[in-house]
C-alpha positions as a LaTeX table, in Angstrom:
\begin{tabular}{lrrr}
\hline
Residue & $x$ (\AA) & $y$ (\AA) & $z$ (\AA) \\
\hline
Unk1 & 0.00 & 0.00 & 0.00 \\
Unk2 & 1.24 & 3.55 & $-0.91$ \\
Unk3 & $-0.50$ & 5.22 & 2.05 \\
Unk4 & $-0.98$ & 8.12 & $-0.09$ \\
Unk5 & $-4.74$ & 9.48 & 1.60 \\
Unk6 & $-4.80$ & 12.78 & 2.99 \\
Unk7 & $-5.88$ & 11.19 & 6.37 \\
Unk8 & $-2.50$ & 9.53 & 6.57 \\
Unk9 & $-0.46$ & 13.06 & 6.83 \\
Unk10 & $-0.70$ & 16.23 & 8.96 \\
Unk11 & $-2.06$ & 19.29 & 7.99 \\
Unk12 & 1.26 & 20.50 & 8.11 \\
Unk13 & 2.93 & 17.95 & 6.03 \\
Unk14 & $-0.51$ & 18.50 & 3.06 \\
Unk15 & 0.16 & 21.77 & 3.04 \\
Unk16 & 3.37 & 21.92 & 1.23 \\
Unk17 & 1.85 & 19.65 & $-1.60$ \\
Unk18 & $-0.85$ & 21.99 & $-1.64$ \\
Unk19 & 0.76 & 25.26 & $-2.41$ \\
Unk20 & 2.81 & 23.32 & $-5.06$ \\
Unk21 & $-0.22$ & 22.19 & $-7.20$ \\
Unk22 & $-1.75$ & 25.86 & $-6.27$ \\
Unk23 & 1.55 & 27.16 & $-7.32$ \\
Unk24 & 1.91 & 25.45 & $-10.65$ \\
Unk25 & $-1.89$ & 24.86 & $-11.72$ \\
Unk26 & $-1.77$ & 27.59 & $-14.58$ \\
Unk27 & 0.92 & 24.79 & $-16.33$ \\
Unk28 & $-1.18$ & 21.60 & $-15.66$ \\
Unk29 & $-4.34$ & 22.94 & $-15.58$ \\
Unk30 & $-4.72$ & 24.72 & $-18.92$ \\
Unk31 & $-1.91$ & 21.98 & $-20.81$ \\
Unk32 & $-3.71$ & 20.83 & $-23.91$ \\
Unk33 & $-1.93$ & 17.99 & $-24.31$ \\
Unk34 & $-2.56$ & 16.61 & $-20.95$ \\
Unk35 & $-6.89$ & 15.51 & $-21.49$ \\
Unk36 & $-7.11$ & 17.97 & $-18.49$ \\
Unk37 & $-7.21$ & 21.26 & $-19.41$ \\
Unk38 & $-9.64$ & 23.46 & $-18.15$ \\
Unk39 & $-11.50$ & 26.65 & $-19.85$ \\
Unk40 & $-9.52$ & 29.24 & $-18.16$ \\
Unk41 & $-6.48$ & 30.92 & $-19.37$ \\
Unk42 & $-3.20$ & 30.21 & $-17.58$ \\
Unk43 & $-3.46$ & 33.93 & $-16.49$ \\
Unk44 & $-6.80$ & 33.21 & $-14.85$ \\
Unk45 & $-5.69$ & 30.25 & $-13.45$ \\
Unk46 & $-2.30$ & 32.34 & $-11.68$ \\
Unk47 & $-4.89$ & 34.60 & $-10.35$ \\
Unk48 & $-7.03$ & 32.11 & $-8.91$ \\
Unk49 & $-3.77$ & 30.50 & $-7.57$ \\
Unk50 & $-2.50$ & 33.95 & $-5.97$ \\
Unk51 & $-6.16$ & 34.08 & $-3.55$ \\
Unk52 & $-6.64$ & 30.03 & $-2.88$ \\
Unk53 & $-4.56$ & 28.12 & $-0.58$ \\
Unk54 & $-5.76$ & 24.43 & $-1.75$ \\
Unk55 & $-6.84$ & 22.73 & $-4.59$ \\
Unk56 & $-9.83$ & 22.49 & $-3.02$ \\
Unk57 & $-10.43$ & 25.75 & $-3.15$ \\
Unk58 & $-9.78$ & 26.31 & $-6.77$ \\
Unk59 & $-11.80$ & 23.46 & $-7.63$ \\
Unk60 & $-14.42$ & 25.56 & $-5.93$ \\
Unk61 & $-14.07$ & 28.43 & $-7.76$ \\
Unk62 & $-13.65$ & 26.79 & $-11.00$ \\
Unk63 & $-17.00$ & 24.73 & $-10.21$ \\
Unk64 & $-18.76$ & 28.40 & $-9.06$ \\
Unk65 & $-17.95$ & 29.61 & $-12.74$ \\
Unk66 & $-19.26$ & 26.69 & $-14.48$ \\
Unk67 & $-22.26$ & 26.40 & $-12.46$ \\
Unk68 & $-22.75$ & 30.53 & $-13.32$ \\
Unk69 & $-22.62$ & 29.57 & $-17.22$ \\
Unk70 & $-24.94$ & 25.88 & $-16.52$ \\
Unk71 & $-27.70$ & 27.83 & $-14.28$ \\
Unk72 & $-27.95$ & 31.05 & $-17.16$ \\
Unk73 & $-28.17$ & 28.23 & $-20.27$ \\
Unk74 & $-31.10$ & 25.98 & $-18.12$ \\
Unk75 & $-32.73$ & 29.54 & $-16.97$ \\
Unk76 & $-32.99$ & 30.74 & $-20.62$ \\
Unk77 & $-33.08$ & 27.47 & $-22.41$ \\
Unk78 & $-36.71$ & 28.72 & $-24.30$ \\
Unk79 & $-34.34$ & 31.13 & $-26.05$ \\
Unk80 & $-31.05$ & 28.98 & $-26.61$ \\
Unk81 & $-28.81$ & 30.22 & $-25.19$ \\
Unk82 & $-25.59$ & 28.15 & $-25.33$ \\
Unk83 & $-22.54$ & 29.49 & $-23.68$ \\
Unk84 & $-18.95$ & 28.17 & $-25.45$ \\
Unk85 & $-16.34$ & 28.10 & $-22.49$ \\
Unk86 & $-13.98$ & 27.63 & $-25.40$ \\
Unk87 & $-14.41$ & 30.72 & $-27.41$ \\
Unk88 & $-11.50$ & 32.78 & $-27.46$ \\
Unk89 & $-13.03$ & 35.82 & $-27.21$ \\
Unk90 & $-14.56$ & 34.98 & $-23.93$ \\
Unk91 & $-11.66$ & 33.92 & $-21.96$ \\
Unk92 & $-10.08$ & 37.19 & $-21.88$ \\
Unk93 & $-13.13$ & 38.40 & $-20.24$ \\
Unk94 & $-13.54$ & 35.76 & $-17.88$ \\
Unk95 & $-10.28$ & 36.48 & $-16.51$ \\
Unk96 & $-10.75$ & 40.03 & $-16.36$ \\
Unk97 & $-14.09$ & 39.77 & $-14.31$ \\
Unk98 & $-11.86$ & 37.77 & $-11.99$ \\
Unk99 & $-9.32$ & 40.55 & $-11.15$ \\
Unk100 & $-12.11$ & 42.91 & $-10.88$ \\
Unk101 & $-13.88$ & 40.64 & $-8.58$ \\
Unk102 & $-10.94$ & 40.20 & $-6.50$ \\
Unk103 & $-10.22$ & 44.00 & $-6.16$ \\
Unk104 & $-13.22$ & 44.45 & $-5.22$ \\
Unk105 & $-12.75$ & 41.40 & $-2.48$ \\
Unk106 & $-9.23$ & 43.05 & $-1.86$ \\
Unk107 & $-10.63$ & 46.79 & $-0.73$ \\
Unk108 & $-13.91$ & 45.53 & 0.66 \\
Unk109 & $-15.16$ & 48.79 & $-0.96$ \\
Unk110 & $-19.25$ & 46.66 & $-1.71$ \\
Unk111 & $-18.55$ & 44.74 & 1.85 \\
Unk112 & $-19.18$ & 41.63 & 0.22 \\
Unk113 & $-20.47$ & 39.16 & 3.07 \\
Unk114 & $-20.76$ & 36.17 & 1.05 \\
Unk115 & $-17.37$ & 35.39 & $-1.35$ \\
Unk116 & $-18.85$ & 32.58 & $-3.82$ \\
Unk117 & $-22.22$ & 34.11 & $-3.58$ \\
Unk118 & $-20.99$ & 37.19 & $-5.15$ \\
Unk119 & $-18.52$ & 35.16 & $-7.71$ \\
Unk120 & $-21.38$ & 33.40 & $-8.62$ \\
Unk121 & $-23.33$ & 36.60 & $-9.58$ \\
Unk122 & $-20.45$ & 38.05 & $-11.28$ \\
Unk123 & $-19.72$ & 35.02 & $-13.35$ \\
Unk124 & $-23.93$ & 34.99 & $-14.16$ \\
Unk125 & $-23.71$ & 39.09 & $-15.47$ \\
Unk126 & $-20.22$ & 38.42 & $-17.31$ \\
Unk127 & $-22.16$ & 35.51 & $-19.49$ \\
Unk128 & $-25.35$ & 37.45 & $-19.39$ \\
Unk129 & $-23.75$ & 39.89 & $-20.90$ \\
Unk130 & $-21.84$ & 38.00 & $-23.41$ \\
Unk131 & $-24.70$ & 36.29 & $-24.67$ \\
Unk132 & $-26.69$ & 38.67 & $-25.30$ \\
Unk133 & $-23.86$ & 40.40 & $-27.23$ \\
Unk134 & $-23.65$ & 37.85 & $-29.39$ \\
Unk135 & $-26.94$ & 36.89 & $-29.87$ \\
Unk136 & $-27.47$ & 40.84 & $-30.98$ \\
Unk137 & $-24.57$ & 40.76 & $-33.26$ \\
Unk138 & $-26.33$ & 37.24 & $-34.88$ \\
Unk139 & $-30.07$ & 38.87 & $-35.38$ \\
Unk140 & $-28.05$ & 42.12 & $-36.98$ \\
Unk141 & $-26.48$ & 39.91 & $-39.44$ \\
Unk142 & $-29.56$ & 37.99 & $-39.54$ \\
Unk143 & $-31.61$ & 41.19 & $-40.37$ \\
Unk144 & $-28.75$ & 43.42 & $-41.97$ \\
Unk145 & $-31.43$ & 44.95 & $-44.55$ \\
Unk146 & $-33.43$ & 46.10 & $-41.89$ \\
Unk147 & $-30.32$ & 48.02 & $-39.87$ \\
Unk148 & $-29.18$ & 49.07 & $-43.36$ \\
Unk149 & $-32.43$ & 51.24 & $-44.10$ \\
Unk150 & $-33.00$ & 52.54 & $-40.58$ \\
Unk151 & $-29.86$ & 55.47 & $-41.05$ \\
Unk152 & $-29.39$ & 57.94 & $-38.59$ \\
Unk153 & $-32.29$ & 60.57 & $-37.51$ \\
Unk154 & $-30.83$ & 63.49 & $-36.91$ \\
Unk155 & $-32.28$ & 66.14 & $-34.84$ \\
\hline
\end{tabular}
């Protein structure tokens, strides 16, 4: 037997393991060749690393995200909306509404109460938002005649 459980070590001796797989997730996490990789850019992933002290915890925070995106598709599944963690237009903008959810954790300036409540929220706007950009940008192509004959009213 390997004895390699959690239960068979001290807190002290996980916790060195744990800030090197916090430490180096950006490189395993987000390694295409690996069958692992996860929608987040290594830069997202760094920042996650620099506010989590466990893998755990990132797990959670990855899982928060993803449940954001699952709960807005099933909540507006009458109007298809699909959200594609892979698009490379989005993950920029995932992993700036993580350093602007952090600052705003770091100076407490909306005294958030609940952490992953407020994640989750900010996830659910970021793909609100992105969605319905898209989906604007699809019924203007969709209906370009109708935007082209509209021109400006001027006053």
């Amino acid at each position: 037997m390997w004895g390699i459980s959690c239960t068979n070590f001290s807190p002290a001796e996980i916790e060195t393991p744990n800030r090197d797989l916090v430490k180096h997730a950006d490189e395993f996490l987000t390694d295409p060749e690996s069958g692992w990789e996860v929608f987040l850019e290594p830069e997202a992933i760094q920042l996650l690393s620099f506010w989590c002290r466990t893998p755990q915890q990132m797990r959670r925070f990855i899982r928060i995200i993803l449940n954001a995106k699952n709960n807005l598709e099933k909540e507006h599944q009458a109007l298809g909306v699909k959200i594609n963690l892979g698009d490379d237009t989005l993950k920029p903008l995932i992993t700036k509404t993580l350093r602007r959810y952090f600052n705003v954790l770091r100076s407490n300036e909306k005294h958030v109460k609940d952490v992953e409540n407020y994640l989750y929220g900010t996830m659910t706007n970021l793909f609100g938002i992105y969605w319905n950009k898209l989906a604007g940008a699809k019924y203007r192509a969709q209906h370009s005649e109708e935007f082209k004959n509209q021109g400006v009213i001027s006053d």
